[in-house]
C-alpha positions in Angstrom: 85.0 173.2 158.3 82.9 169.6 159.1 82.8 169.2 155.4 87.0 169.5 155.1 87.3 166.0 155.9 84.8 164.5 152.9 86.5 166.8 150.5 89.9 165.2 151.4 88.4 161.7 151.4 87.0 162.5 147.4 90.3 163.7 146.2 92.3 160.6 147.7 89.2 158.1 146.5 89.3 159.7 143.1 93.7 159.4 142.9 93.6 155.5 143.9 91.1 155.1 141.5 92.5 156.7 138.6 96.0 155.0 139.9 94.0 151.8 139.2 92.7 152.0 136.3 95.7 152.9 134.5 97.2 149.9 135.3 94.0 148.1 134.5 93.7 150.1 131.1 98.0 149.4 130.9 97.3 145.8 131.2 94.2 145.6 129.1 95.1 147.9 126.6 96.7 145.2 123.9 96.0 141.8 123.4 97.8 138.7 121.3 96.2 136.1 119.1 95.5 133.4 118.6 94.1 132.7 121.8 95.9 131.0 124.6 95.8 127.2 124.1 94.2 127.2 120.6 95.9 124.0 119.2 96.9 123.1 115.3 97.5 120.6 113.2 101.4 120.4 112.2 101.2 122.6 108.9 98.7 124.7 109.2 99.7 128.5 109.4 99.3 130.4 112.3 98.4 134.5 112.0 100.0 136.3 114.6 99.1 140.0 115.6 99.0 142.1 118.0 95.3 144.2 118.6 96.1 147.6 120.5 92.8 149.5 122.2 93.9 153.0 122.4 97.2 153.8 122.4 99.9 153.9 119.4 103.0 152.0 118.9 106.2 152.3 117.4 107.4 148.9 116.1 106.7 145.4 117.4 108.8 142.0 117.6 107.3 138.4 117.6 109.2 135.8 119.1 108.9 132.1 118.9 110.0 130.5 122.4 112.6 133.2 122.6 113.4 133.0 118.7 112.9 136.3 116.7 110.4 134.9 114.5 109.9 139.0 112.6 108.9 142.7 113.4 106.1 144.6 112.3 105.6 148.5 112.4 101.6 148.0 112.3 99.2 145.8 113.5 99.1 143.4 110.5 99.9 139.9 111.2 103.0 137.7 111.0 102.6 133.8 109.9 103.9 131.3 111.7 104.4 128.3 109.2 104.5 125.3 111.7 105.4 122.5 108.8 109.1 122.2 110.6 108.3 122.8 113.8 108.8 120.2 116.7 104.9 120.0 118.0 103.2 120.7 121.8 102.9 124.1 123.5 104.8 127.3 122.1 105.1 130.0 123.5 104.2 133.2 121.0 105.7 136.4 122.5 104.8 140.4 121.3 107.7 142.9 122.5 106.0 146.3 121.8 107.8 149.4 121.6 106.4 152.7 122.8 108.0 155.8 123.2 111.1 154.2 123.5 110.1 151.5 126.1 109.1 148.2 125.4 106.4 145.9 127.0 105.5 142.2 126.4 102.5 140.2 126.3 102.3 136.6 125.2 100.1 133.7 124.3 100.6 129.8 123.4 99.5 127.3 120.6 99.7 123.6 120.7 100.5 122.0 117.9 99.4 118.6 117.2 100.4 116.1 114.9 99.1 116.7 111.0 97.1 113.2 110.7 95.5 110.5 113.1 98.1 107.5 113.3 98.3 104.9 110.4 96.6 101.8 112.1 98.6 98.5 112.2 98.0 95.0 113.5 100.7 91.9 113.1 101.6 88.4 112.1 103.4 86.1 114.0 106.2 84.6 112.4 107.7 82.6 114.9 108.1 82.1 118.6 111.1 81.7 121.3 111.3 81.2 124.9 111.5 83.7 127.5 112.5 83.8 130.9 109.4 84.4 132.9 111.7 85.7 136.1 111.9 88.7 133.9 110.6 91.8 134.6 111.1 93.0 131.6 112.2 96.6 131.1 115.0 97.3 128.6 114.5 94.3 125.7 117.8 94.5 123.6 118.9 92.5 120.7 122.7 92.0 119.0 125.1 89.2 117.5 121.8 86.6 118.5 121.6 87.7 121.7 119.2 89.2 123.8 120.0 91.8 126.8 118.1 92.7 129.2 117.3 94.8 131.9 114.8 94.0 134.6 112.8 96.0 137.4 110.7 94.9 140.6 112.8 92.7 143.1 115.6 91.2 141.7 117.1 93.9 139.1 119.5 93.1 136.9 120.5 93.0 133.2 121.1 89.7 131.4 122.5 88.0 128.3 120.3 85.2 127.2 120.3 83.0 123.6 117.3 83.8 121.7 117.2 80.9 120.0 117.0 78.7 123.3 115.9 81.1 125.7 118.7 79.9 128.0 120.3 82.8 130.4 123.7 83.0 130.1 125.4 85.7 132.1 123.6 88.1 134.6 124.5 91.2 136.6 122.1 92.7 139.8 122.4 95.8 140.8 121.9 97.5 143.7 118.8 96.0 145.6 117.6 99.2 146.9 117.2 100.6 143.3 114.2 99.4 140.7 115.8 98.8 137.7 114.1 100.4 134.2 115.2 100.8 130.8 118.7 100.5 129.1 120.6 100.7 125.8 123.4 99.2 123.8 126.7 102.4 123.1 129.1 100.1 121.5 130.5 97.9 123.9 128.9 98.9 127.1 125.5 98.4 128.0 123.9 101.9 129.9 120.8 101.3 132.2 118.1 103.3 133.7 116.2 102.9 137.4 113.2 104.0 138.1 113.1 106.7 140.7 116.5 106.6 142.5 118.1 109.4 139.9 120.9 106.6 139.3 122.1 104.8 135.8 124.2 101.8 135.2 126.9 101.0 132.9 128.2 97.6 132.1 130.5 95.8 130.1 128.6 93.9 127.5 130.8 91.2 127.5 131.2 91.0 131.2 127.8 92.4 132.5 130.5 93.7 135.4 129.7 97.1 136.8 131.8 99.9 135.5 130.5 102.6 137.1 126.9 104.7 137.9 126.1 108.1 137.2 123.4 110.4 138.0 120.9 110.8 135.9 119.2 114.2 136.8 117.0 114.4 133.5 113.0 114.2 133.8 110.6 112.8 136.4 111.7 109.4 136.6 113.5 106.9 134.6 111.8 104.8 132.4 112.9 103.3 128.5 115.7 103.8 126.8 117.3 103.6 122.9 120.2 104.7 120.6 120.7 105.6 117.3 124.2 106.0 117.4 124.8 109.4 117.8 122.5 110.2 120.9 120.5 107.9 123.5 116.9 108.5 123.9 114.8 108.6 127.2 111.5 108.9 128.7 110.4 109.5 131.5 106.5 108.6 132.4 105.3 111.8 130.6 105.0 112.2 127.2 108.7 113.8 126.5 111.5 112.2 124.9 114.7 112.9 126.2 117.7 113.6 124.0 121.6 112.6 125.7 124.6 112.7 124.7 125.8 108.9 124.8 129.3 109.9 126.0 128.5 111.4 129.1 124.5 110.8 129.6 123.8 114.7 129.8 120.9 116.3 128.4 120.9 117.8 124.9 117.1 118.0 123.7 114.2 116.5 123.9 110.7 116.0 121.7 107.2 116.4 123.0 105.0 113.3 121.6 101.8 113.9 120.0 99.4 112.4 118.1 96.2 114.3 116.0 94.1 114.7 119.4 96.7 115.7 121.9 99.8 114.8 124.3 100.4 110.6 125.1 102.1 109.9 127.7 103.5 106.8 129.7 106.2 106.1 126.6 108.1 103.2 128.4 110.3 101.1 126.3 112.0 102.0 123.4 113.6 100.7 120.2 115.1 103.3 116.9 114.3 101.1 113.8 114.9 102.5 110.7 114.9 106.1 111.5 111.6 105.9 113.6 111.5 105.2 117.8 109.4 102.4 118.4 107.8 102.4 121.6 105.9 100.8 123.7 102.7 103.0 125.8 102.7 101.3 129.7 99.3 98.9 130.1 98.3 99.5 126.7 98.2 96.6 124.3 99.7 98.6 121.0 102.9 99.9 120.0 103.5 103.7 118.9 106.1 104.3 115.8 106.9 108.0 116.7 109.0 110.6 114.6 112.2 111.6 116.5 112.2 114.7 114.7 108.9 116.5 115.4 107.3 114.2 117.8 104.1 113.3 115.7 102.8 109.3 116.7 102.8 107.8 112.5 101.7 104.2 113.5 99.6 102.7 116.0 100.3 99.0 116.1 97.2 97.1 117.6 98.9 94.1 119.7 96.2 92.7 121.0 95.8 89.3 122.3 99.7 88.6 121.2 100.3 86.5 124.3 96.0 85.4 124.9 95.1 86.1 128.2 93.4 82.3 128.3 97.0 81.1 128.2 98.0 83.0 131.2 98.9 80.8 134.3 95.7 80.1 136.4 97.4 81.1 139.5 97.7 84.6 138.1 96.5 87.0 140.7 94.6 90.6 139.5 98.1 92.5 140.3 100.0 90.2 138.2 97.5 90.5 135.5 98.1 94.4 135.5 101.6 93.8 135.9 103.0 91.9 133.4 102.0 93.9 130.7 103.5 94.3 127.1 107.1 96.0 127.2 110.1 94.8 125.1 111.1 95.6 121.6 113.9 94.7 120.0 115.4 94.7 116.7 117.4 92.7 114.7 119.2 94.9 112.2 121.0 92.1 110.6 118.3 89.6 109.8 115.7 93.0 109.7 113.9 90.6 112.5 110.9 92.3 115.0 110.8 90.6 118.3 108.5 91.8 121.4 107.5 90.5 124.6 106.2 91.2 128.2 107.3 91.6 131.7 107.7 88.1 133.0 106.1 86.4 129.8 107.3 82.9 128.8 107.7 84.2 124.9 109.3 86.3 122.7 107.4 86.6 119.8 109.3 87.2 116.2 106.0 89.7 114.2 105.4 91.4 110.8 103.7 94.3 111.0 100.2 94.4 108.8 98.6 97.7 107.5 95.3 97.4 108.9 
């Protein structure tokens, strides 16, 4: 009788157990490659398969970030040709189907761009004035004009000559909001702010306010472009937001990359020629980026464009991090490159020059 109680206590010890290493055997009884996190180079095939331990399977699916990418009734592998792909993480998925029921297990690849950037520097080709009140955040140029869109105290957007550097129409916004990037859509003028969720749009011949809107896509506001079918936006992280220039609602995006892994802190932006242009916040270089894939082609090295030894004396350490390099605009017309900085006195015309 004293021994009834251990007897009892073995048979439940030896049911949980069993209970727990089913599921344990259930969970560990297939597993996915490649290996989570195992990056590429755009191009390069990938080999897909699933590896079962012990038990058998009927059929399996493999889906691409919810895209039926093929089905295999075996274990052999299923390639993944990445050449058109858009790159960062993907998400590889295995549906398995066993006696009728189906269980999935997944994995994820990063894929990188194909090739390191071309490297760039410039040449100067000539030099305007700037207005060194301006924090410079969208840099816009049309009909010899340049519009802009400032940040810090004092946002606004602005219609200046380039020739003279004279301002001749302005707009502030709301004081309470930080005003960031912004884009020409034919003859309104849209702009970002910084954290507030808000955008702007103006008359371009007016700079009046016609209305806001609220602009829900990514962490924060930052630069904006157009190609004339959609507006481009980032947002401090490495993404590239896609929206419809109608009604400023989200309709893609691309993950930037270059051969070694995500950049972030894309700030202003520029489409010349097919490409996004865009400046990388305190960095002294210029990124020509593929709005298709995502992949960083160029690296522009702009070093020493505005030489710090010509920088006002009074210039404290905060406005030395400050007023950084951010503004690019093109000049379809007269196929003219100008760039400048937050709250430099110059806008400088440049050629780029294949290092």
């Amino acid at each position: 009788m004293k021994y009834r109680p251990l007897l009892v206590f073995a048979v439940l010890a030896t049911l949980i157990y069993s209970c727990h290493n089913d599921n344990a055997n259930t969970g560990n009884d297939m597993t996915l490659s490649p290996e989570s996190g195992t990056t590429y180079k755009a191009g390069e095939p990938v080999n897909v398969n699933i590896h079962l331990l012990t038990s058998k399977m009927d059929s399996v699916v493999y889906l691409l970030d919810s895209t039926r990418l093929g089905s295999k009734k075996d274990t052999s592998a299923i390639t993944l040709k990445t050449d058109t792909l858009t790159l960062g993480s993907k998400t590889i998925t295995a549906k398995v189907y066993q006696g009728g029921k189906s269980q999935d297990i997944s994995t994820n690849i990063v894929l990188l761009a194909a090739k390191a950037p071309e490297e760039y520097t410039y040449k100067v080709d000539k030099v305007y004035p700037h207005d060194t009140s301006a924090y410079t955040e969208g840099f816009l140029y049309q009909d010899g004009y340049i519009y802009e869109s400032t940040g810090n105290a004092g946002g606004r957007i602005q219609k200046s000559d380039v020739e003279s550097g004279k301002v001749l129409q302005k707009q502030a916004i709301d004081p309470k909001y930080f005003g960031e990037g912004s884009a020409i859509v034919g003859n309104k003028i849209v702009m970002l702010t910084w954290k507030d969720k808000i955008g702007y749009v103006f008359d371009k011949s007016t700079l009046k306010v016609l209305n806001t809107f609220n602009n829900n896509v990514g962490v924060e506001g930052w630069g904006m472009t157009n190609d004339g079918k959609k507006l481009y936006m980032d947002d401090s992280t490495n993404r590239i937001w896609f929206l419809d220039k109608n009604n400023y609602q989200q309709i893609g995006h691309i993950d930037v990359y270059d051969n070694r892994g995500a950049v972030d802190s894309l700030n202003e932006l520029e489409y010349i020629n097919g490409k996004i242009y865009a400046n990388r916040y305190t960095y002294d270089y210029i990124l020509v980026i593929d709005p298709k894939t995502g992949a960083v082609l160029q690296k522009v090295d702009m070093s020493n464009l505005w030489p710090k030894a010509q920088h006002p004396a009074s210039y404290t350490d905060v406005e030395e991090s400050n007023n950084v390099l951010n503004g690019i605009a093109w000049d379809e017309k007269g196929k003219r490159l100008l760039v400048t900085g937050k709250k430099w006195p110059h806008i400088y015309q440049i050629s780029l020059v294949k290092k």
